[in-house]
N, C-alpha and C positions, 0 to 999 in steps of 0.2 A: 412241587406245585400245590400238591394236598395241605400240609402243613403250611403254605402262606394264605391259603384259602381259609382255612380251620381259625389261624392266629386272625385273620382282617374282622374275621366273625367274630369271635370272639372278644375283640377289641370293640366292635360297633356294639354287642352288646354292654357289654362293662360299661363304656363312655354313655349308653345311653341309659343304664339302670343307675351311673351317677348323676345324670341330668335330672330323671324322674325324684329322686330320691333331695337333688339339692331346690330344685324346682319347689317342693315342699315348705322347704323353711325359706325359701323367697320372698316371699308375698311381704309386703307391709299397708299398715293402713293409716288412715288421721279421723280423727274424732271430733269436729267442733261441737264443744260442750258450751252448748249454750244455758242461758236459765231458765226457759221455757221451753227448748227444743232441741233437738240432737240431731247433727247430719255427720254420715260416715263415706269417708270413698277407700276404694282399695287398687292397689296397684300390684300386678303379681306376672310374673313372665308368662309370654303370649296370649298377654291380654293388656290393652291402654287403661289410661287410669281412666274411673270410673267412680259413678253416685254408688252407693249400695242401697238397695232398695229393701225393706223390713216386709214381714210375713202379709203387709197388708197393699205391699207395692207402692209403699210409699216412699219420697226421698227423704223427709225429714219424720222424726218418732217424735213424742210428748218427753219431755225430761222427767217423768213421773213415775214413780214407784207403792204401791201399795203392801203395806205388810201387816197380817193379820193370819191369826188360828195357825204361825206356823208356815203359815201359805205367803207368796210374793204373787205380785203382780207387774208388769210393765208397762209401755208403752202405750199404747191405744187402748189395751185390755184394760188397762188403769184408771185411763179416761175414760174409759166406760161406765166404771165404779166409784168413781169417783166422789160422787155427790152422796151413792148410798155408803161409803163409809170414808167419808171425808175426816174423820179422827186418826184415820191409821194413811192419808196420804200424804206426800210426803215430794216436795217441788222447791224449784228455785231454790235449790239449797249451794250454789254457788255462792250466794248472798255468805253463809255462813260460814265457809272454810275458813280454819287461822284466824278465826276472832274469837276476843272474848265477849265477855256477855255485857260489859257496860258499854259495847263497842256501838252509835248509833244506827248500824247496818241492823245490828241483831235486835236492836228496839223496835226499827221500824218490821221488821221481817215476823215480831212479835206481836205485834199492831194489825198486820196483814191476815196473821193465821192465827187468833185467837183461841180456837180449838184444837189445836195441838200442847200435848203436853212437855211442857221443855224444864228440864234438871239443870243442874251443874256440875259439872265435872273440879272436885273441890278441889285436883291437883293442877290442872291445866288451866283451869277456869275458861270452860269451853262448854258451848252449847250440847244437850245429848238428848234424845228423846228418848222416854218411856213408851214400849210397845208390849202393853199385855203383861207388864211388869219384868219383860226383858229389856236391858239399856242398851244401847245403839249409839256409838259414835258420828258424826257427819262424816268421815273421812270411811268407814264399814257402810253406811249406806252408798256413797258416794260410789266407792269401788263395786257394789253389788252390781248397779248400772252401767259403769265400766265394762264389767265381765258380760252382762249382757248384751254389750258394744259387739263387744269380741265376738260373742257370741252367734248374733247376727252373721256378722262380717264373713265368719267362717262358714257359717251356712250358703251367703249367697256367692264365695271363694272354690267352696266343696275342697279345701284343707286348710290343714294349722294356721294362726297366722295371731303374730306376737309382737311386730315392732311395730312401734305406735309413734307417734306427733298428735300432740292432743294440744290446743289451741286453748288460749287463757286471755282475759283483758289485760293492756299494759297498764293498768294502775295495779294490777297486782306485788304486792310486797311481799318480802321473802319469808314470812309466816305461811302468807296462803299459797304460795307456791310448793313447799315445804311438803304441805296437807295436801294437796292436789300430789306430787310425788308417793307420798304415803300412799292414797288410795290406789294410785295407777299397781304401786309393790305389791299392794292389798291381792287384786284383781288379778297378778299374774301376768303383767304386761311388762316388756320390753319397752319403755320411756326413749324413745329416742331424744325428744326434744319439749321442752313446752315453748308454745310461739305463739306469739302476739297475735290476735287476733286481724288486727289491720296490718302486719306482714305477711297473712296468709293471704286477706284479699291481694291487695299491693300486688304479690307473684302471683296469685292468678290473674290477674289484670294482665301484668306482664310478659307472664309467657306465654298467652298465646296472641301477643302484636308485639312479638321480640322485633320483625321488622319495622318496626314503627319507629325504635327509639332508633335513634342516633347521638353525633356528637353534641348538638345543641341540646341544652339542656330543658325537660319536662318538669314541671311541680302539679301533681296533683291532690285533691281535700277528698279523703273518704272521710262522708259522715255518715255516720253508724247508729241508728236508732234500737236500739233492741228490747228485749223486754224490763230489764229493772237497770237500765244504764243507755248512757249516750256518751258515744266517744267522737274528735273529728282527730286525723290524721295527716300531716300534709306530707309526700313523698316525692321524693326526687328519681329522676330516671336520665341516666346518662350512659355511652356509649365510649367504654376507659380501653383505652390499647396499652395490651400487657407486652413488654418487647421481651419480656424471657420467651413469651410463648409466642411471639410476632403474631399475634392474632387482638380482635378486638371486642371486650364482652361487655355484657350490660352489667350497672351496676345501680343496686334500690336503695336509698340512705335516706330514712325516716329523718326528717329534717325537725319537725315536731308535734306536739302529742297535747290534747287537752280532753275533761274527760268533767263527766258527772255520776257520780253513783247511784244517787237516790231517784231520779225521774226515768221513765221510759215508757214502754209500750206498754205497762202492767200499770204506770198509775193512773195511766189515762183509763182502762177497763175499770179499774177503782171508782175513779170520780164518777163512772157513770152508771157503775152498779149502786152506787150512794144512794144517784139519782132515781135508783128504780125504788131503791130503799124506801125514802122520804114518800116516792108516792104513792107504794102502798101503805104505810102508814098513817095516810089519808085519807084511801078511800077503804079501807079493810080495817074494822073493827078486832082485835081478835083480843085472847085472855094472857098468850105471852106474847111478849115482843119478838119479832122475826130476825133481830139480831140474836138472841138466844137460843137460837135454833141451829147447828151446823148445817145440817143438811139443806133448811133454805137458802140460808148464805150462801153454798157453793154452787146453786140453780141461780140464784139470781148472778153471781159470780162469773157461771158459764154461759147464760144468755147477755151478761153483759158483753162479754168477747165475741160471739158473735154478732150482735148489735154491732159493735165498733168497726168490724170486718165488713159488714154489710154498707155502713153509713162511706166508707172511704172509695164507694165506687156509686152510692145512691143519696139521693138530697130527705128522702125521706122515709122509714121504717117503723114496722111494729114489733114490740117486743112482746110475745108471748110465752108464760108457762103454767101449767095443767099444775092444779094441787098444788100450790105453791107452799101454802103454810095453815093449817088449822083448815085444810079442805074447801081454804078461799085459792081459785085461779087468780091468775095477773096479766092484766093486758095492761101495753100504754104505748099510744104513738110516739116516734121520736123523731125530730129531724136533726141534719146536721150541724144547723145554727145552733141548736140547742148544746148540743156534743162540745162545737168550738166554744161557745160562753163558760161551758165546765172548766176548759183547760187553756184557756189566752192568756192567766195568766202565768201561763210555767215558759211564756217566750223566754224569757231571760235565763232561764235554768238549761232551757233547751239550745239558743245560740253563746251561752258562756264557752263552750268546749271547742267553738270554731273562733272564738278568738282567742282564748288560753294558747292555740295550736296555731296560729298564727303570730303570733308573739314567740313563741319559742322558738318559731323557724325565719323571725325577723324579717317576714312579709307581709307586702299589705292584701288586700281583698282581690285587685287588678291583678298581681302579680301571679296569682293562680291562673294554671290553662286554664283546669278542668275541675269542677267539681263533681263528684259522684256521690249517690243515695245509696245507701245500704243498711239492713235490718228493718224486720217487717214494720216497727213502727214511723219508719217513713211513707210509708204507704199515708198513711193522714193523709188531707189536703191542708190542713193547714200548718204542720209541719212543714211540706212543702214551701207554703205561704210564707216562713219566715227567712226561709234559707232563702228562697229567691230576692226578699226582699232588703237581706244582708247582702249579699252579692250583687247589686243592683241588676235587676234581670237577667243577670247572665246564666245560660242555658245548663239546665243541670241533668247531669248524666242518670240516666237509669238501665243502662247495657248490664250492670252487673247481676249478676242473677244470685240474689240474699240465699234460697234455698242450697247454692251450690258454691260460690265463692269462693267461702274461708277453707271450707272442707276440701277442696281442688286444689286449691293454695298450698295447703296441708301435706295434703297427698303426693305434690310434686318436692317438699322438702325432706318429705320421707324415704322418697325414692333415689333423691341426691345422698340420704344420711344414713342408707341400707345398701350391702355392701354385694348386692345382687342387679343394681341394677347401674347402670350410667346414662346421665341426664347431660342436656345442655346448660356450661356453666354457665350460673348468672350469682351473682354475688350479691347479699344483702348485711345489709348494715343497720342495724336495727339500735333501739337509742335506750340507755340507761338513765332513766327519767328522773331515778329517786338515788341525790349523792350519799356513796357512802367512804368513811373515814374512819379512823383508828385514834383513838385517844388514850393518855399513859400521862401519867406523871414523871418530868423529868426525874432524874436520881441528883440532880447534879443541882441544877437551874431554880432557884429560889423566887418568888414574889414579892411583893411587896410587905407582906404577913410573914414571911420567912419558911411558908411552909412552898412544899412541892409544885412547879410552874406547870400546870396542864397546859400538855402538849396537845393540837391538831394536825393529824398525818392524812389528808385526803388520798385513796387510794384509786377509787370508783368514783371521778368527779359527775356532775349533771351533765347529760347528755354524751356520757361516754358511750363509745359501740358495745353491740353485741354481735359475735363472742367478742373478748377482750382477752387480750396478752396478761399472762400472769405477772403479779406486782410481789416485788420483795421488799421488806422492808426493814432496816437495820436499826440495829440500837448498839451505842459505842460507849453509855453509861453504866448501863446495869451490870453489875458484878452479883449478886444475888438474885433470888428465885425473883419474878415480879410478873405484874398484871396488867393487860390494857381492855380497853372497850371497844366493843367493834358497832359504831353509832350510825343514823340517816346526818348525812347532814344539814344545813340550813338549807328549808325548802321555803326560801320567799315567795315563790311561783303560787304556792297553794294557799288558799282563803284558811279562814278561820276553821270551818264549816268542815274541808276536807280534812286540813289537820288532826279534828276529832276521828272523823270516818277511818283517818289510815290506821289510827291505834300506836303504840308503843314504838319512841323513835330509838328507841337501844335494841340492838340485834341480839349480840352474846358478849360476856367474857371471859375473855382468854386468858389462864394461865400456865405462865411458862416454868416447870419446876426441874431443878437438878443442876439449877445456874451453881449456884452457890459451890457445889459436891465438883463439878467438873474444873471449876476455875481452881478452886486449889490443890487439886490435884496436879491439873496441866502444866500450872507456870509453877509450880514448885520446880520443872524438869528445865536445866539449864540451859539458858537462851532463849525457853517460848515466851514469844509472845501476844497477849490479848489480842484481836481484832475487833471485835464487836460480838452480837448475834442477831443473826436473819430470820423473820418469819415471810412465809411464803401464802400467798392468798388469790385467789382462782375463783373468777368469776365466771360460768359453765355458760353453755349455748340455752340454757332454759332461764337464763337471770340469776342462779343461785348460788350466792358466795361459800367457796368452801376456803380455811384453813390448814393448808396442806400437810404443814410442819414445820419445827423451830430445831436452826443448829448454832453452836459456838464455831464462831472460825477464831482458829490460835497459828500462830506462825512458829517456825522450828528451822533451824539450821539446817543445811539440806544436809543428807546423809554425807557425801564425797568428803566435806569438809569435816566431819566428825571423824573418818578417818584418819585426814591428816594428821590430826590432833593428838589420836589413838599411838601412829606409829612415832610420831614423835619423840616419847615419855621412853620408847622401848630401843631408840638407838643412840640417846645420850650416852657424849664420853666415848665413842666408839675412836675417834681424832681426838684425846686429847691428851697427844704425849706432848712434846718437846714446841711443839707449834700447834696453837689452841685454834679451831673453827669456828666458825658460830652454827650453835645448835639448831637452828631453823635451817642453817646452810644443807646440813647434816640432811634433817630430815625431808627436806624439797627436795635434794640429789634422791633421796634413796626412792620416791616415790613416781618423782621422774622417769627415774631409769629401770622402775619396777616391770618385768614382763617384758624389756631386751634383750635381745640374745647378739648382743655385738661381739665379734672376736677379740677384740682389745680390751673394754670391761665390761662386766655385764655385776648385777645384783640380783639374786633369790631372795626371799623372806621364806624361811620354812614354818612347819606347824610349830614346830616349838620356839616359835616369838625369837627365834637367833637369825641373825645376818650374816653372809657370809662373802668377804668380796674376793676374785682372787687377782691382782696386781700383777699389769702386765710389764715388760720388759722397758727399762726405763723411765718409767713413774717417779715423781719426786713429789715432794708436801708442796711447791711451788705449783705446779700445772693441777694438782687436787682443786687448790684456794681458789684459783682464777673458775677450773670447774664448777666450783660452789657458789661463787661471786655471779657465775652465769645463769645457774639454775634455781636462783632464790629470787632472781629477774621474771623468768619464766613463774612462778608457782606465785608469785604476787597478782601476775595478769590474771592464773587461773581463777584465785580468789574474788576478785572481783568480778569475774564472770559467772559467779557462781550464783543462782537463785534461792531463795530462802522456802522453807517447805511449808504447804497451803495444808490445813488439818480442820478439818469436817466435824464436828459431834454433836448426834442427832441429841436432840435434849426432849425432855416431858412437857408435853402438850394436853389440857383439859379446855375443853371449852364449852360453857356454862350457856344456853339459850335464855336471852330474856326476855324475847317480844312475847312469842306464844311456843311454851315446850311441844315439843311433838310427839305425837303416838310411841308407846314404848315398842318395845319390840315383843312383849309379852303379848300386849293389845292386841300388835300386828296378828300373833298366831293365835288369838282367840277369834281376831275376824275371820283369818280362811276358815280354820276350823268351823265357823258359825256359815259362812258359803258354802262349802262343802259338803255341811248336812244340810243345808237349805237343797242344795242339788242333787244329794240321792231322794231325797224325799217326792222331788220335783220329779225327778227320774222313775222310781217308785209308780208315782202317782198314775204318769203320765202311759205308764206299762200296763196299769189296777183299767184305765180309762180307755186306752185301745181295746184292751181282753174283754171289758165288757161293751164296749159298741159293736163289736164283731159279732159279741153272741149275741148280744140284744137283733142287729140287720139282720142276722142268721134267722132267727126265731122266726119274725116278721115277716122274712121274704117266704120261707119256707109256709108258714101259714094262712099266704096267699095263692104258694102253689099246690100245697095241698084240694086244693078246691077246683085246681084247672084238670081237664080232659085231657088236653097237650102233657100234661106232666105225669100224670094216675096212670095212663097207658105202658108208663115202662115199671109199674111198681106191680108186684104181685101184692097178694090180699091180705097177707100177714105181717108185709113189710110197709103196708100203707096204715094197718090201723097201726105197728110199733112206731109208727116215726109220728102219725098225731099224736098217742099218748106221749112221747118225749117232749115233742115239741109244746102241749099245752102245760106238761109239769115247769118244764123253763120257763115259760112265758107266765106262770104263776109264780113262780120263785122266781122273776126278777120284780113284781109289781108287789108283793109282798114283805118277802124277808132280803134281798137287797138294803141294804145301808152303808154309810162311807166306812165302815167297820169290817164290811165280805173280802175275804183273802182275794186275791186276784189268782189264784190257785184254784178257786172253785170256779169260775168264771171259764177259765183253761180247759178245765176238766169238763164240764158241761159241755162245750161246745167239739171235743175229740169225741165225747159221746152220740154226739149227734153227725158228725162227718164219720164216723165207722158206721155205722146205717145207710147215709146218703152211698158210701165209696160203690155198691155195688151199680145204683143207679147210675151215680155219673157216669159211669164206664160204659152202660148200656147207653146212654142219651150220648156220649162223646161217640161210639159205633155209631148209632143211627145217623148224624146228623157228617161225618165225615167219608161214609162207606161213599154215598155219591163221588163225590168229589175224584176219591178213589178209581172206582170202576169207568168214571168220563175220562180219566187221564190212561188209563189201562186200553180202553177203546181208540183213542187217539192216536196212543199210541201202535196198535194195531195198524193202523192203518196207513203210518209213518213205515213201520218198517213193510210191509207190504209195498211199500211204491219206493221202496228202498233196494228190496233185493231186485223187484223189477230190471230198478239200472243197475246193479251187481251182474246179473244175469247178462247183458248183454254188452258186458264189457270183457267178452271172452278174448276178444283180439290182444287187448293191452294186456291179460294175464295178470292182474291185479289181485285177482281174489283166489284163494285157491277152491277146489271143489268141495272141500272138508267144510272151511270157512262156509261157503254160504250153506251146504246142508247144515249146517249147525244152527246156522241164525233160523232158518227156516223148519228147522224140528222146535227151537226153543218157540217160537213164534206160535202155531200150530198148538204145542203142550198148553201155550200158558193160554191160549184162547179157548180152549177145551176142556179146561180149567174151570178156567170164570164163567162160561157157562153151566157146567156142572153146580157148581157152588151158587150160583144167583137161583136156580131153582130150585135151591134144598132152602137159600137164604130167604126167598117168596113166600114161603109156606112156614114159617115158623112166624111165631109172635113176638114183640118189643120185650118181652121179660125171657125168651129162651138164649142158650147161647148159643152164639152167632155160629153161622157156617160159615160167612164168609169176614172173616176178621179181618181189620184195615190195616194191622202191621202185615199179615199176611201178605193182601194185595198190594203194599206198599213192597217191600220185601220182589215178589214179582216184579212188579213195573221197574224196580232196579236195575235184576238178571237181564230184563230185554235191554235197555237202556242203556246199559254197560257192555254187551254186545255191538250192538249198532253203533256206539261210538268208539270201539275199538275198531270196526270196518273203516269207519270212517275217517278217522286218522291214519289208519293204512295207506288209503286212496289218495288223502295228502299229501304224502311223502312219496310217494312211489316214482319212481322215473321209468317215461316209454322206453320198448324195446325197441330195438331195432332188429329188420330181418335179415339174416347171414348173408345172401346175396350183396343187399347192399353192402354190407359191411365186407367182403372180402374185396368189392372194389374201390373202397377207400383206402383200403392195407395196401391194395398192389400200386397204388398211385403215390403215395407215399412212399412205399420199399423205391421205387423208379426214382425218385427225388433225391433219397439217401445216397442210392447207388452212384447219381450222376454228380453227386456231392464228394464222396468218396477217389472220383476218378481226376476230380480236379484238385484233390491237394495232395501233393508228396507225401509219404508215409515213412515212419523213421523202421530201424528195423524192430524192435523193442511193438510197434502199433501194428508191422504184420505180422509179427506172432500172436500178439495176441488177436486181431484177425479170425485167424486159421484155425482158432481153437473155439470149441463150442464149450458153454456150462459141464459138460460131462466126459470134456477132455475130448472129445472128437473132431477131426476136420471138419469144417463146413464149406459146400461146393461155392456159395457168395452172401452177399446181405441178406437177399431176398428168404434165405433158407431162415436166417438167422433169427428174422422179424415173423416169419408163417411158426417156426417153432416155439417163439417167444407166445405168438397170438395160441397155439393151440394148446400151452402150459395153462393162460390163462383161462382158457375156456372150460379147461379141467378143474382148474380149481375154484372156480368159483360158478360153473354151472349153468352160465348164461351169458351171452355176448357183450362186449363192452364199447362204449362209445371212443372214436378213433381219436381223441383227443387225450384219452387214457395214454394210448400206446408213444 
């Protein structure tokens, strides 16, 4: 029983130090990386998914990063600094992933932040910033904020937490998908997925009014205003019954997708910090122009965002800022009329994406239920204004909450794609916007020029899903090494406009090498033959096409049949005396009847390639012939049942990127390398900045108590003037020689110095201020156990207590009150700086021994069972022995039941029962010392 007790234990911990321990790497989180702003949720066992709120309690952070002296900055901290060192900040750089530089995104993006310094990466031809004459990839800043993602996350998690869903626009193309991959490797994240921003709203839409959908089918329009982009989405919700699994789930199928890169909620702040531009320009004189200024630009920049924020809930505002440029302030009324004249005319910019996406999914305006607002720059009114007025008044949704949506979205696909948690299924079907196809020059196939026919192999047409089933694709010309392209195909859909914006329509090319080396090899080997060669291409749950591999399929004789062929050669001529066989007869009998064991004939083949038949009784050449004649029948059928053999050869696979090359892998380990010292130093710092605000409060406080009556009382005269001279030496040595150069080692050292002085104090002030507390619970107790032994004492009947027992409570009682009064009038008379007479572990220590006493009484009295007195108890035995007796007398006895009868435990006759039961009762009164209840017996 011990050992299955020991093993249950033992087992309940194990299983529960595996729970803790896998609990850890559970967690996963989503990241919507927005261009302006960053929202995070996390989902982690015994706990729902959830917003993650940053150091300021906020749900959303600033997408913004400052890098200077060494030093980073983040989120709000960033924003904070923003304006004072607007050269080293550093935003909206989603604009630039996976572009090159003559790409219109990164003109405009140039246009925006003229005060940043931008390079060229002369091999990638990609954007890079100079910081302090250190160079910076987008894709190493990008991942810096990443990790700070992470890094939040885990804070407000309190553990590790690695798997990610990080959310991206669906115009994104597989350059900047690529690059957003990179930084996530950068950062040290676990990619689970990138997903489409309007699939994450969409499922959070969804799941939580999964009862809502049914079998009739929903189409809804998320339009999405964000900060440098506007997207609309139309989505399908239907309710698909799976009969493997006899159940019925939802299912989400982006129907289709329209989009704008260049406008959104950032150009609207633009046009109207212009506004602010031009009218100081008017009424403020100065000697340079306030465009030449950084620092003014991003004040007028950031009151213009607030202005905008303010006008989309007010008809009228002022914009105010202190010092604005050359020591001229700037006021200027604005109303909202004025705002909408700025930007009426980007209507058409702003509703192109909800007809783009309306055409794709081959609906009209009516045929939508629902439309929904999402991204702060819907918040406009007159945004609003145009979307209602395309939809003819029809009612438009603002249930979705922009702060939380995508990131919720997120987080519940993360939780389906992490292998810790299990969700309710809901399937999505997400759309492949931009066709892509495989292009080759035929080997074979001539044109009209007579040179090579380019071929078109669509792989990934428009509007395929995502994920998508891998595609293979064969080639039955090429007998040598050769090469195809892996291209966009024809996107009619897109304007002139975005054509430029997407960049380069060739993805990579691929070459296949080793054709040549394996083909003549192969078919040199008799009987193979050519099949083709297959390349295999995988387009992933994040959009990103990979090339998996290229093989030669050759075909070969299966082996069975190469045998036959083998024995054939070695049993010619075995029949050919006097009557000739035919040789094949010959070799299909011997194969047939190979591994027979018949009594009449049988064949062996031995190792040494001889046959050996032995001929049984009556045999003639005649019934041989007909035998052969029969079994050359049989091995014909075999033949043609026979399958021809499938042969695999992986072949050389290169493939060449041409849109935008990607981060080397060198680069890669120069960025962590470059985070990693960013984060000891951060770490460092952050050790250097604690050590000295500790000492600095220390100094301070102590320099105020110095001064109090309350506190001088426990210090004697030598130890009050050493601790002001310490304390005024520190408090000069931090306002003096202090600088960002002092070890954080002296700072350390300083203040152990000053806490070995204080130690003796505290101990006196922690006595003074706990002794009460003390000697009231000591008294208390007194007086508990006093009205304790009381009822002890007079529960002499029930015999409960022994006499020991309570003299004992009642000496220990007695001592320790005799005690404390001793001690308090040795402790009365002495002063706040002597040692103590009555010390609190002491009386602490006391009040235990009582306490621990009295609650061993007390538990006793618990447990105890009344006696009962012998009187009664002998007449409960005699009434029961009379019972037995008269029980005894009524049933026959065998002889075997009166012997044993008649014998007592110690071998002696007994006169009746009665004897039997009084000797049994007086055994046990011996041995256990006190009477027992008759229910015992």
């Amino acid at each position: 029983m011990n050992y299955k007790c020991i093993s249950l234990c033992l087992a309940f911990v194990i299983s529960t130090l595996f729970i803790s321990l896998s609990d850890a790497s559970l967690a996963a989180m989503s990241i919507d990386f927005g261009s302006q702003w960053i929202k995070m949720a996390l989902v982690k066992p015994g706990m729902p998914m959830e917003m993650v709120l940053n150091e300021e309690a906020r749900r959303k952070t600033p997408n913004l990063i400052i890098i200077k002296d060494n030093e980073r900055l983040f989120g709000d901290a960033a924003l904070a600094y923003s304006v004072k060192y607007s050269k080293n900040s550093f935003t909206h750089l989603m604009d630039l992933l996976g572009k090159k530089m003559d790409n219109p995104v990164v003109l405009l993006y140039k246009q925006r932040f003229p005060h940043l310094k931008f390079i060229v990466d002369g091999a990638r031809n990609v954007v890079q910033f100079d910081v302090g004459g250190e160079i910076y990839s987008i894709e190493s800043i990008v991942a810096m904020i990443l990790r700070r993602c992470r890094e939040l996350v885990e804070n407000f998690a309190k553990q590790p937490v690695r798997d990610v869903v990080i959310t991206v626009p669906v115009f994104f193309n597989q350059a900047e998908r690529r690059a957003l991959v990179a930084a996530a490797e950068i950062a040290e994240l676990n990619l689970l997925q990138l997903l489409n921003d309007h699939t994450a709203a969409g499922l959070n839409y969804a799941a939580f009014r999964r009862k809502e959908i049914t079998e009739s089918v929903q189409t809804l329009l998320i339009y999405d205003v964000g900060a440098t982009k506007v997207t609309a989405s139309v989505l399908e919700y239907v309710l698909v019954d799976e009969k493997k699994r006899d159940e019925k789930n939802p299912v989400m199928t982006t129907l289709g997708v329209g989009y704008n890169r260049m406008v959104g909620g950032f150009e609207i702040t633009q046009r109207l910090r212009d506004i602010f531009v031009n009218n100081f320009r008017k009424t403020k004189k100065t000697e340079i122009d306030i465009t030449k200024n950084p620092r003014s630009m991003a004040k007028m920049l950031q009151e213009a965002e607030r202005v905008k924020i303010v006008l989309s809930a007010n008809v009228n505002f002022t914009a105010q800022i202190e010092n604005l440029h050359e020591e001229h302030d700037f006021t200027m009324p604005v109303t909202r009329t004025m705002l909408e004249d700025a930007v009426r005319d980007l209507e058409v910019k702003l509703m192109q994406p909800i007809v783009d996406a309306l055409k794709m999914a081959d609906l009209l305006p009516e045929e939508v239920n629902q439309v929904v607002l999402m991204g702060g720059g819907s918040r406009v009114p007159l945004i609003q204004e145009f979307v209602q007025k395309f939809f003819k008044k029809k009612e438009l949704g603002k249930f979705l909450n922009t702060d939380e949506a995508i990131a919720m979205g997120a987080v519940y696909q993360a939780a389906h794609l992490s292998k810790g948690f299990k969700v309710k299924r809901f399937d999505i079907r997400d759309l492949q916007i931009f066709p892509i196809q495989v292009d080759f020059v035929s080997a074979h196939s001539k044109d009209e020029t007579g040179a090579g026919r380019l071929i078109h192999r669509p792989i990934y047409p428009m509007k395929s899903f995502i994920p998508a089933s891998k595609k293979v694709l064969s080639f039955t010309s090429f007998t040598e090494d050769f090469s195809m392209n892996v291209n966009y195909g024809e996107m009619r859909e897109l304007s002139a406009d975005q054509l430029m914006e997407f960049g380069s329509l060739n993805i990579s090319e691929i070459k296949i090498g080793g054709v040549t080396d394996v083909y003549v090899r192969e078919t040199a080997k008799e009987g193979t033959i050519f099949k083709g060669i297959k390349t295999h291409f995988d387009l992933d749950n994040s959009g990103i096409l990979h090339v998996d591999g290229a093989e030669m399929l050759l075909e070969q004789p299966s082996r069975a049949e190469s045998t036959f062929a083998s024995l054939a050669g070695k049993i010619t001529g075995l029949f050919s005396t006097n009557n000739k066989i035919d040789e094949t007869t010959e070799k299909n009998e011997e194969i047939l009847e190979s591994g027979k064991t018949n009594d009449k004939s049988y064949s062996t083949y031995s190792a040494g390639n001889q046959t050996k038949f032995e001929k049984p009784a009556g045999d003639n050449i005649t019934s041989r012939q007909a035998e052969a004649n029969r079994t050359t029948a049989n091995v014909a059928e075999m033949k043609q049942e026979q399958k021809p053999q499938q042969i695999k050869i992986s072949l050389k696979l290169m493939e060449n990127i041409l849109d935008v090359l990607p981060i080397s892998d060198s680069e890669i380990t120069v960025a962590k390398n470059r985070i990693a010292e960013f984060e000891r130093r951060e770490k460092e710092k952050a050790i250097r900045e604690e050590a000295h605000h500790n000492l600095e409060s220390l100094a301070v406080d102590l320099s105020d108590k110095l001064a109090q009556d309350e506190f001088n009382r426990f210090l004697t005269a030598d130890e009050h003037i050493t601790l002001q001279k310490e304390v005024s030496q520190v408090k000069a040595w931090l306002e003096d020689d202090v600088d960002i150069n002092t070890p954080t080692a002296e700072f350390i050292e300083n203040k152990r110095t000053i806490d070995e002085l204080l130690r003796p104090v505290k101990v006196r002030m922690t006595e003074d201020q706990e002794r009460p507390s003390v000697v009231g619970e000591l008294i208390s107790m007194f007086n508990h156990t006093e009205i304790f032994l009381h009822l002890a004492q007079n529960l002499t009947e029930a015999e409960v207590f022994t006499e020991v027992e309570i003299n004992t409570l009642k000496n220990l009682l007695d001592g320790t009150r005799d005690w404390l009064t001793a001690k308090m009038e040795l402790q009365n008379k002495l002063k706040p700086t002597d040692q103590p007479a009555l010390p609190v572990s002491e009386g602490k220590e006391k009040l235990m021994s009582l306490d621990r006493e009295v609650k061993y009484l007390l538990n006793k009295m618990k447990f105890a069972k009344p006696k009962v007195k012998k009187e009664e108890k002998a007449k409960e035995t005699t009434a029961e022995n009379d019972e037995i007796l008269s029980e005894t007398t009524e049933k026959p006895k065998t002889v075997s039941e009166e012997k044993s009868d008649e014998m007592s435990r110690d071998g002696q006759p007994l006169k009746d029962a009665t004897d039997v039961k009084n000797k049994e009762l007086k055994n046990g009164e011996q041995k256990d010392g006190a009477t027992h209840d008759g229910s015992e017996l």
